[in-house]
C-alpha positions as CSV (number, residue, x, y, z in Angstrom):
1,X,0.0,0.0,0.0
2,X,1.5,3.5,-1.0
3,X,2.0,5.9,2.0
4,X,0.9,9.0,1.1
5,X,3.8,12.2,2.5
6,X,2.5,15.1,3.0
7,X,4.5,18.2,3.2
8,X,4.1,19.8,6.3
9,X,1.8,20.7,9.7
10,X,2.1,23.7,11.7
11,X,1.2,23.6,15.5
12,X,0.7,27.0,17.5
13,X,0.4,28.5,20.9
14,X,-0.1,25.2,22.3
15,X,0.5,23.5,25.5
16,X,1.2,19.6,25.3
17,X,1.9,17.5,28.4
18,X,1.6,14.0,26.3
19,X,2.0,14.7,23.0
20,X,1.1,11.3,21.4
21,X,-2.1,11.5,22.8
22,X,-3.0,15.5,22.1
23,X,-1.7,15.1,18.2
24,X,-4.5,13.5,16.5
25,X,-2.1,13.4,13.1
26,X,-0.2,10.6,12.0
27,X,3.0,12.3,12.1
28,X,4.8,9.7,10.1
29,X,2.8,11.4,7.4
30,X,4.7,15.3,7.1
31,X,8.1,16.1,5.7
32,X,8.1,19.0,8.1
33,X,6.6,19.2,11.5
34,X,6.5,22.9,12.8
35,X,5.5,24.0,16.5
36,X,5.8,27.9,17.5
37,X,5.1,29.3,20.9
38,X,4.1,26.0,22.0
39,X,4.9,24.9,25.9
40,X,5.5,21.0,26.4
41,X,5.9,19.1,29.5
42,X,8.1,16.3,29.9
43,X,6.6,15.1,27.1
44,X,9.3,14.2,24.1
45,X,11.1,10.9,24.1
46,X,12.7,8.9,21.7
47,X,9.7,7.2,21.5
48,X,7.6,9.5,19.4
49,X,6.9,7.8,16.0
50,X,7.4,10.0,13.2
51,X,9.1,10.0,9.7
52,X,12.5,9.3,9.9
53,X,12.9,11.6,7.2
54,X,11.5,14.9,8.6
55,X,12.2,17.8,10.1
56,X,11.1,19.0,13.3
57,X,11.3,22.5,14.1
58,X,10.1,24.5,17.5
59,X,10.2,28.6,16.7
60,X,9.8,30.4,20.5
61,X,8.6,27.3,22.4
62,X,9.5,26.4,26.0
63,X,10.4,22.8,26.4
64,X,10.1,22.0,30.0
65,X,11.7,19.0,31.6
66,X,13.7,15.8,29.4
67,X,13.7,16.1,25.8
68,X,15.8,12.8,24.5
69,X,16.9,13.3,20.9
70,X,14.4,11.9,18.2
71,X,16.6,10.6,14.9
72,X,14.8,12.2,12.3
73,X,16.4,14.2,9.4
74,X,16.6,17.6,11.7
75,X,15.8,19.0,15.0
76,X,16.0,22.4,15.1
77,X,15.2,25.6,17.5
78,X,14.8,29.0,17.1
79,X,14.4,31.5,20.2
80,X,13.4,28.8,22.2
81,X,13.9,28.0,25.6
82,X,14.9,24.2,26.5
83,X,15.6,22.6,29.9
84,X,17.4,19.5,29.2
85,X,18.1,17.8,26.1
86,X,20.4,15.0,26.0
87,X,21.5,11.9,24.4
88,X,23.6,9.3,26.0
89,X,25.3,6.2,24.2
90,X,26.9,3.8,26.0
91,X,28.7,1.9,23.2
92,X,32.0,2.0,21.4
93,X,30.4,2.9,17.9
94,X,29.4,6.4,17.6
95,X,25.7,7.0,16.5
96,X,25.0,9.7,13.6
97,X,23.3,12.9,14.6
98,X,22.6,14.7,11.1
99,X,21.5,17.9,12.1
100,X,20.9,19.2,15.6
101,X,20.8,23.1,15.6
102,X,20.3,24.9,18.8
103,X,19.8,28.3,17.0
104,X,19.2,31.9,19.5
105,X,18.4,29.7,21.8
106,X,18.7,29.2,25.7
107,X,19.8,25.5,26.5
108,X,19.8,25.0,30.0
109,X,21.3,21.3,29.5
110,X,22.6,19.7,26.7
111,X,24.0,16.4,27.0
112,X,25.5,14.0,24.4
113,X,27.5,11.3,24.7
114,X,29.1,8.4,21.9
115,X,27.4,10.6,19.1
116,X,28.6,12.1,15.8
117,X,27.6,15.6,15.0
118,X,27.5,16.3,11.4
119,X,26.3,19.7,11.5
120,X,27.2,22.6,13.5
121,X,25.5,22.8,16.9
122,X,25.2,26.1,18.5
123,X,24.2,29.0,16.3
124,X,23.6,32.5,17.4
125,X,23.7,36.2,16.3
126,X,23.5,39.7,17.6
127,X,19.2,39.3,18.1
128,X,20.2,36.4,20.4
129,X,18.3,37.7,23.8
130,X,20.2,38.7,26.5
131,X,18.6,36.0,29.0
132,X,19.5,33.1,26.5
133,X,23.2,33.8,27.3
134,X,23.5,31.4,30.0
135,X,24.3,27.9,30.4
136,X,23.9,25.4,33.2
137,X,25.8,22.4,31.8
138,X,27.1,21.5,28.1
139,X,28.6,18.1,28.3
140,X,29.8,16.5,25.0
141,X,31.4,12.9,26.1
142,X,33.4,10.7,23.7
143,X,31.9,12.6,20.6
144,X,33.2,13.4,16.9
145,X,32.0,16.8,15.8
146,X,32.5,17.5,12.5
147,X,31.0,21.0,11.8
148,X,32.4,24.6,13.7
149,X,31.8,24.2,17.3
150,X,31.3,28.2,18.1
151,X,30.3,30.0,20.9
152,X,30.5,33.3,20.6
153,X,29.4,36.7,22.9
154,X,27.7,39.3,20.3
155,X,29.6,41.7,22.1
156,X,33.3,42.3,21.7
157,X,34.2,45.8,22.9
158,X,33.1,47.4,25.8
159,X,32.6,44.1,28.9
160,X,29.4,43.9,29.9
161,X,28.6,40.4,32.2
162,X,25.0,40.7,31.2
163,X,26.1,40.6,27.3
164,X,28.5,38.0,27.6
165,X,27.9,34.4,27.5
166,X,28.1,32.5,30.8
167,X,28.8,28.6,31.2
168,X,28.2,26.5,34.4
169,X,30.4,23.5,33.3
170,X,31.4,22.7,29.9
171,X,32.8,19.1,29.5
172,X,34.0,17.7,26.4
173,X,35.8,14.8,28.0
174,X,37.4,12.3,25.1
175,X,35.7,14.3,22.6
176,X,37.1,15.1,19.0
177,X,37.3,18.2,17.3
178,X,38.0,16.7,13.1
179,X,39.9,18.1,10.5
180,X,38.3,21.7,9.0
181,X,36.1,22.4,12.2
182,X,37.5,25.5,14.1
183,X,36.2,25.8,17.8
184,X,35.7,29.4,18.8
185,X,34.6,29.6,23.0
186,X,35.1,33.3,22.6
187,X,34.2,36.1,25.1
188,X,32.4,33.7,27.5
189,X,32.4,33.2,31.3
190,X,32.9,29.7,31.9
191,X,33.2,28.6,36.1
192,X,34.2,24.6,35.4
193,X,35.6,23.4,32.0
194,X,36.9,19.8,31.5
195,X,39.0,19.1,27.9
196,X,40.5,15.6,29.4
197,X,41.7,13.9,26.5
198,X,40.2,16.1,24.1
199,X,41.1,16.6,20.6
200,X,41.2,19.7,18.4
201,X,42.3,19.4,15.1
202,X,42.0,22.7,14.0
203,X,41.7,25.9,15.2
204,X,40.7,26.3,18.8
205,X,40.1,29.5,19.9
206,X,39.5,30.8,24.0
207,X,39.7,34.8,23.1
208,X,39.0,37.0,26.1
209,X,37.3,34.1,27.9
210,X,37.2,33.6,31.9
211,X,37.5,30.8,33.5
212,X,37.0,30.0,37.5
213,X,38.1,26.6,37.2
214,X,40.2,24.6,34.1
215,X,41.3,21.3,33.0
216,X,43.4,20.7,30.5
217,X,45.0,17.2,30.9
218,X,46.3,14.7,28.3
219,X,44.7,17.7,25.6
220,X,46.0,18.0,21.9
221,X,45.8,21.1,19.9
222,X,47.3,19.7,16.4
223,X,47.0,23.5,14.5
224,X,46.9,26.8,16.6
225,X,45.4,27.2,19.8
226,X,44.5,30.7,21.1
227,X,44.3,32.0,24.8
228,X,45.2,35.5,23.8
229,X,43.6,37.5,26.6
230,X,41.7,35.0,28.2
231,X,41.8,34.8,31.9
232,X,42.3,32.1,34.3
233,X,41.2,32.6,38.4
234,X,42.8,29.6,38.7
235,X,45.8,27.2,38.5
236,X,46.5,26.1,35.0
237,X,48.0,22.8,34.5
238,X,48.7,21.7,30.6
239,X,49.1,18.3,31.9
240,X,50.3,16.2,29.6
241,X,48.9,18.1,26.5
242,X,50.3,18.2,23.3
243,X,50.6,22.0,21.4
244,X,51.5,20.8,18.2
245,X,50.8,24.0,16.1
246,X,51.7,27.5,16.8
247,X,49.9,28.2,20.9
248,X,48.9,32.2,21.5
249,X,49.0,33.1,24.9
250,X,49.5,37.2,24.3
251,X,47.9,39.1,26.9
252,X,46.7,35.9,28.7
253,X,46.1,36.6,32.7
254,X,47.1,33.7,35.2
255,X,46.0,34.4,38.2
256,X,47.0,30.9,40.0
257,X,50.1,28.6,39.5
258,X,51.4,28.3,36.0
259,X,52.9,24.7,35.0
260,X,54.4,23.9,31.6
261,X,56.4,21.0,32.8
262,X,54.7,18.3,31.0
263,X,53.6,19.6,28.2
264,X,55.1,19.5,24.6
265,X,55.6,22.5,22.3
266,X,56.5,21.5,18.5
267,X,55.9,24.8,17.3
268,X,56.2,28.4,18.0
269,X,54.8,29.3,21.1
270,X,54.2,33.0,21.8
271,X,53.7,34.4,25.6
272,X,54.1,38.1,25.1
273,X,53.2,39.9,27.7
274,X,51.5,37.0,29.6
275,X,50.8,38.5,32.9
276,X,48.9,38.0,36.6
277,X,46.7,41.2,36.6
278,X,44.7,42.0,34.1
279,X,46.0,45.4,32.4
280,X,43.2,46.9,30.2
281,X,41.4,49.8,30.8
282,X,38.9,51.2,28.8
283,X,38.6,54.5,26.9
284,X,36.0,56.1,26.4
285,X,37.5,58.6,23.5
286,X,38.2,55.4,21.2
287,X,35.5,53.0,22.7
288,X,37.7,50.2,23.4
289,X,40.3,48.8,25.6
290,X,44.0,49.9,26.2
291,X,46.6,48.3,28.1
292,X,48.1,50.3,30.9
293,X,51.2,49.6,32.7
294,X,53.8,46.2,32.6
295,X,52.9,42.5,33.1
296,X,53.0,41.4,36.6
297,X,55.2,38.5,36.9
298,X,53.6,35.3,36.6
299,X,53.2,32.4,39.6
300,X,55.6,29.6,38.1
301,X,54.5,25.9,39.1
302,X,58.4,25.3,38.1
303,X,61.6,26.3,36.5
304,X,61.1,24.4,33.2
305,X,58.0,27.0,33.3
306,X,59.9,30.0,33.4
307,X,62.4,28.3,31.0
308,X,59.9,27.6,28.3
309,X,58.8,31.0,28.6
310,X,61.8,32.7,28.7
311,X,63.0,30.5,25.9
312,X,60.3,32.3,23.9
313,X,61.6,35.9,24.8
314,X,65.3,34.6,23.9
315,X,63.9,33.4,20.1
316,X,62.8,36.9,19.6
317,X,65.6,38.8,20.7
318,X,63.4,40.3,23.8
319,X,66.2,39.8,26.1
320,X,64.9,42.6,28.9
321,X,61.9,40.0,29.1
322,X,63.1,37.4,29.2
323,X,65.2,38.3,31.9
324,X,62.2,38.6,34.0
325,X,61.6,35.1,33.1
326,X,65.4,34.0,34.2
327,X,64.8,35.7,37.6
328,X,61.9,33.5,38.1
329,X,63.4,30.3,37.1
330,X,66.1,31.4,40.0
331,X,63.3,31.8,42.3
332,X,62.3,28.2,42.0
333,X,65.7,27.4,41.9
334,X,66.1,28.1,45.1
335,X,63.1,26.9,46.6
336,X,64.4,23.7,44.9
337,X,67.7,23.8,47.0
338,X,65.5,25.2,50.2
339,X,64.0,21.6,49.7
340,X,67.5,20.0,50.2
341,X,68.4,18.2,53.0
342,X,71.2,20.2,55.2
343,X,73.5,17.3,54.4
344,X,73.6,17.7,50.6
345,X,76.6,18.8,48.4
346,X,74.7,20.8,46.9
347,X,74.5,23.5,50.2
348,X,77.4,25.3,49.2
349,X,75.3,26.2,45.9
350,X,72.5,27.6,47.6
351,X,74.7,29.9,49.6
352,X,75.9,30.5,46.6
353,X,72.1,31.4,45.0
354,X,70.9,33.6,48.2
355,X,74.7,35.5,47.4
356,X,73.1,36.2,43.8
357,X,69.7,37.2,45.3
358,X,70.4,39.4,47.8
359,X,73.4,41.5,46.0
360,X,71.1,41.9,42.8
361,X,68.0,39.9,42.9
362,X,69.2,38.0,40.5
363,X,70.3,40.4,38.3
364,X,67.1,42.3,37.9
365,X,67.7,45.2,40.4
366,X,70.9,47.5,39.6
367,X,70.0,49.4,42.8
368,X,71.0,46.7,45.2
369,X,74.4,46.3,44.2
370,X,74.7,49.9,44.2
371,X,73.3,50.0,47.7
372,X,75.1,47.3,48.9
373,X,78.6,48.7,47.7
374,X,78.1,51.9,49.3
375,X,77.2,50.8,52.1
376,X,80.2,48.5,53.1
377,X,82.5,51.3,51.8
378,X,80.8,53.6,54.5
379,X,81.7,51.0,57.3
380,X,85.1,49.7,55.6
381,X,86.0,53.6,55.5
382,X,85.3,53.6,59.2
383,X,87.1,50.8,60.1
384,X,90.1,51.0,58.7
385,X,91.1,54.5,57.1
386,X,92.9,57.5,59.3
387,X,90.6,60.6,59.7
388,X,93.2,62.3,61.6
389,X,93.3,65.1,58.3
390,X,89.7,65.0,58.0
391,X,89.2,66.0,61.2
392,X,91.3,69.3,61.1
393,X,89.6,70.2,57.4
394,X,86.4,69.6,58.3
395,X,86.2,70.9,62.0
396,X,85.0,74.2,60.8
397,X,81.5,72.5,59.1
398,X,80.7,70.3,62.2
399,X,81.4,72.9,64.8
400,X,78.2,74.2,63.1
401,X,76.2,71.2,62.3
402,X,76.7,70.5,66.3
403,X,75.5,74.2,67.4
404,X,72.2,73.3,65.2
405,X,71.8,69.7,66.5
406,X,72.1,67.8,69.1
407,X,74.2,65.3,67.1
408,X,74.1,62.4,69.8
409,X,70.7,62.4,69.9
410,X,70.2,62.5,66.0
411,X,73.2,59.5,65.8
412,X,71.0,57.5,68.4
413,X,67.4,57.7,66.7
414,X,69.5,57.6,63.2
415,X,70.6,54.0,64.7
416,X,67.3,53.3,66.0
417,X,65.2,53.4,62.7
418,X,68.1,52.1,60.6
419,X,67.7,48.9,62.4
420,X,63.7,48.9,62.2
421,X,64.2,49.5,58.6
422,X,66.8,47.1,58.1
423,X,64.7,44.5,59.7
424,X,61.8,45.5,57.8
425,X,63.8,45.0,54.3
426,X,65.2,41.8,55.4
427,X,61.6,41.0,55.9
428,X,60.9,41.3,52.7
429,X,63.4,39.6,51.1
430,X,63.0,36.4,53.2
431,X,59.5,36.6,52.2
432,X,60.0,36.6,48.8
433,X,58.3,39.9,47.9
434,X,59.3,41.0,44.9
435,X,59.4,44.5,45.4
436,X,62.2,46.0,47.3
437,X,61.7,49.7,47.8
438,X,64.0,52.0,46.3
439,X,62.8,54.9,48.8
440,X,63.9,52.8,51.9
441,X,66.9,52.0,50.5
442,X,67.8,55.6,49.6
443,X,67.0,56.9,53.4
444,X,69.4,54.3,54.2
445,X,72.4,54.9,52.5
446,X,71.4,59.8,53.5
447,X,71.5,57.6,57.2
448,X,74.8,55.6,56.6
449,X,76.5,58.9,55.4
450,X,75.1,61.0,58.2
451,X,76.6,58.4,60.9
452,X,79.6,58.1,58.5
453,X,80.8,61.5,58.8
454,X,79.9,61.8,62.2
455,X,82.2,58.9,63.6
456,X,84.9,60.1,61.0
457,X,84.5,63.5,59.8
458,X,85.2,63.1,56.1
459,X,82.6,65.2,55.0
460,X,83.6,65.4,51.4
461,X,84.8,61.7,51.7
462,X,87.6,61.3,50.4
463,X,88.4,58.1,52.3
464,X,85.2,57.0,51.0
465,X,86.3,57.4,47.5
466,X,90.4,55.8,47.9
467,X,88.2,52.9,49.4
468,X,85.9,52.4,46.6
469,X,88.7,51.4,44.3
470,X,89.2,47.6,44.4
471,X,92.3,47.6,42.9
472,X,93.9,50.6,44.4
473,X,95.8,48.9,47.4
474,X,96.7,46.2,44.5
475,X,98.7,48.5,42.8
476,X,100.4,50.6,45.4
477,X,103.4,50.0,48.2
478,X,101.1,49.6,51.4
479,X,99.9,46.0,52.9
480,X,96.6,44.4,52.3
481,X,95.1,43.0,55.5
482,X,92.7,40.6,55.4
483,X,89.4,42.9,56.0
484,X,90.6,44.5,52.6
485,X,91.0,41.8,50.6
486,X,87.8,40.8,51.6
487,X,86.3,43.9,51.1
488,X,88.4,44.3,47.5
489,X,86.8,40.7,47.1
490,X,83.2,42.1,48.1
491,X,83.7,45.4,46.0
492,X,84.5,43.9,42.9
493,X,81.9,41.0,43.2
494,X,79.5,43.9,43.2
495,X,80.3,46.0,40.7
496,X,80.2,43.0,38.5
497,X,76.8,42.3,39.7
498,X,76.1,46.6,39.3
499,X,77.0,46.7,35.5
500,X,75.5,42.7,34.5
501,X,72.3,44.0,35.9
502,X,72.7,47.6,34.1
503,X,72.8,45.3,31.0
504,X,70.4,42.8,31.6
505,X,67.6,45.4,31.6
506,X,69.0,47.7,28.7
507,X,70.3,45.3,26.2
508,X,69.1,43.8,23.5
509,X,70.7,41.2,21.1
């Protein structure tokens, strides 16, 4: 008996609760079966007999409860509102989903698992309503999607939270991204993703996204992978993953611990100005964002961290950054020999290491050494120079700095605060804080002089200045004791350390 196909039926502003039982149509009989503004209750399951061959389509309906996916030739919604739509299968072989099109739509919770998507997805533009930006859960398990996978905020210039899209969790747990199917999560909010074992074979794209909480473990991006200006409240781990084409992370903002170690670069990899505060402001005159100030430095889970990055800088002749990247892979240097037991061999090297830190901070801060060498010149002076001369020159000058002062009292509270202070900065560099304050420092050194010419009254210090040379008792008649040679020792070690860190943060290959 020939079946007679008819073209299609239209069903509006109607509520359904069971809809076998309210459709009074055979609907194995309609190439295209249309609802719009209809409300159903828990009512769609794969059980629904229709023609395989159709096309279902709900335009502004609200789907309330479980909607199981019906194979037919399409499902699609438009500006349509849809609580939980899912499709889970259990077995090794993948099932076929032609075409499944969320379009302008709010999904609360879409669930597939062992399925093949042919077509794209998710589908929205700039009419998308501003309440259909959210989404509670979007799980894709052990799927092949072979179509863009895009998610995309309509808005890309000024941030707005109520204009950009928002994600719950996103998993896409052993999940594969084929060949030709670029997957854009752009300008989104997400607060738990999951890419275990996921696979993206072309472009995959997190620009200016957000996320609270990340997992990217055993991951492989085979063609470019962008984070540029994406942000990350959290650790971020590349456990494991694979960046086999060129990986973006320009601008990106890491918040937690950064860790490189086990993942595996086999292209160029660009981390300019990757930083752990977020830099842009925006400007009103040109309606879009500018960056403001330098990267802060990064939390490092490592040292092969800080060397992958700083190998980076090195490739592209940014040696001033990638300095910044050398003085963090120090840093976890030495926690590495703070971890050694007291017994090691490898103690003398750490002494070694907190040498390099505090004289320079690695090489990053040309005012330490300077600090540092005018400052045991002021108590070398002291110690071992005759002021007898001085004394006569100068009596003049301090016969009237003492009429103005009381200079026992100033030398005293002088003392005082110079050992608050002192305690204070060593404070800071046991704590690791990466800012040592050139203002401090500078007080100390107006304090050092004061007491300097007080005890000896070289008030244009000239013993200061015969001291400073290290290789002026080296050259001359008179005997080295072993204070100078130390000192010479000391002295020379930091002027070294004063012009390499000159360089390091002026130079460029």
């Amino acid at each position: 008996m020939l079946k007679i196909i008819k073209k299609n039926i239209t069903f509006k502003d109607k509520n359904f609760s069971n809809i076998e039982n309210e459709i009074k149509n055979d609907l194995t009989k309609f190439e295209t079966i249309k609802f719009i503004d209809c409300t159903f209750s828990n009512c769609f399951s794969d059980d629904l007999i229709i023609n395989k061959n159709c096309e279902l389509i709900f335009e502004k309906c609200t789907i309330q409860g479980e909607f199981r996916h019906i194979f037919c030739e399409s499902i699609i919604f438009k500006d349509s509102e849809i609580e939980k739509y899912y499709f889970n299968n259990p077995s090794e072989d993948k099932i076929k989903i032609k075409d499944l099109l969320f379009f302008n739509s709010k999904i609360d919770n879409l669930e597939l698992e062992g399925v093949v998507l042919k077509k794209q997805l998710i589908k929205n533009n700039n009419n998308i309503k501003e309440k259909f930006k959210e989404i509670k859960s979007l799980i894709l398990k052990n799927c092949s999607i072979e179509k863009n996978f895009i998610i995309d905020s309509s808005e890309r210039k000024k941030e707005n939270d109520s204009k950009r899209f928002k994600i719950k969790k996103l998993d896409l747990t052993n999940s594969t991204f084929e060949k030709d199917t670029k997957v854009k999560i752009q300008f989104c909010d997400v607060n738990d993703a999951i890419f275990y074992n996921t696979k993206f074979k072309d472009l995959a794209d997190f620009y200016q996204s957000k996320f609270e909480k990340v997992n990217f473990e055993r991951t492989d991006f085979e063609k470019i992978s962008v984070f540029s200006e994406s942000e990350f409240n959290c650790n971020l781990d590349f456990k494991y993953t694979k960046f086999l084409g060129k990986a973006i992370f320009r601008d990106t903002i890491v918040s937690g611990k950064f860790d490189l170690r086990n993942s595996i670069f086999d292209a160029e990899a660009n981390f300019l100005d990757i930083t752990s505060k977020s830099r842009k402001k925006y400007d009103e005159i040109t309606n879009d964002y500018k960056f403001i100030g330098e990267p802060t430095d990064i939390n490092v889970a490592n040292r092969e961290t800080a060397r992958i990055i700083k190998n980076f800088y090195d490739n592209s002749n940014n040696i001033i950054e990638a300095n910044r990247f050398y003085k963090l892979e120090m840093k976890k240097r030495m926690e590495e020999y703070n971890s050694l037991k007291k017994s090691d061999y490898r103690t003398f090297e750490r002494l070694i290491f907190i040498l390099h830190e505090w004289s320079s901070n690695h090489s990053q801060n040309w005012f330490l050494p300077f600090f540092w060498i005018v400052s045991l010149t002021f108590g070398y002076s002291l110690f071992a120079c005759d002021f007898t001369n001085n004394s006569i020159n100068n009596k003049i000058i301090l016969d009237l700095i003492e009429l103005t002062f009381d200079t026992t009292g100033v030398v005293t509270i002088t003392f005082i605060i110079n050992c608050i202070i002192l305690a204070y900065l060593s404070y800071l560099i046991l704590e690791k804080d990466n800012v040592i304050i050139h203002p401090i420092l500078i007080y100390l050194l107006v304090s050092f002089y004061m007491l300097y010419v007080y005890f000896s009254s070289d008030l244009y210090l000239k013993s200061f200045a015969n001291s400073l040379n290290p290789f002026s008792l080296m050259t001359g008649s008179e005997k080295i004791t072993i204070l100078g040679l130390c000192y010479k020792i000391a002295i020379a070690y930091l002027i070294y350390q004063l012009i390499v860190s000159i360089r390091q943060n002026t130079r460029r290959k």
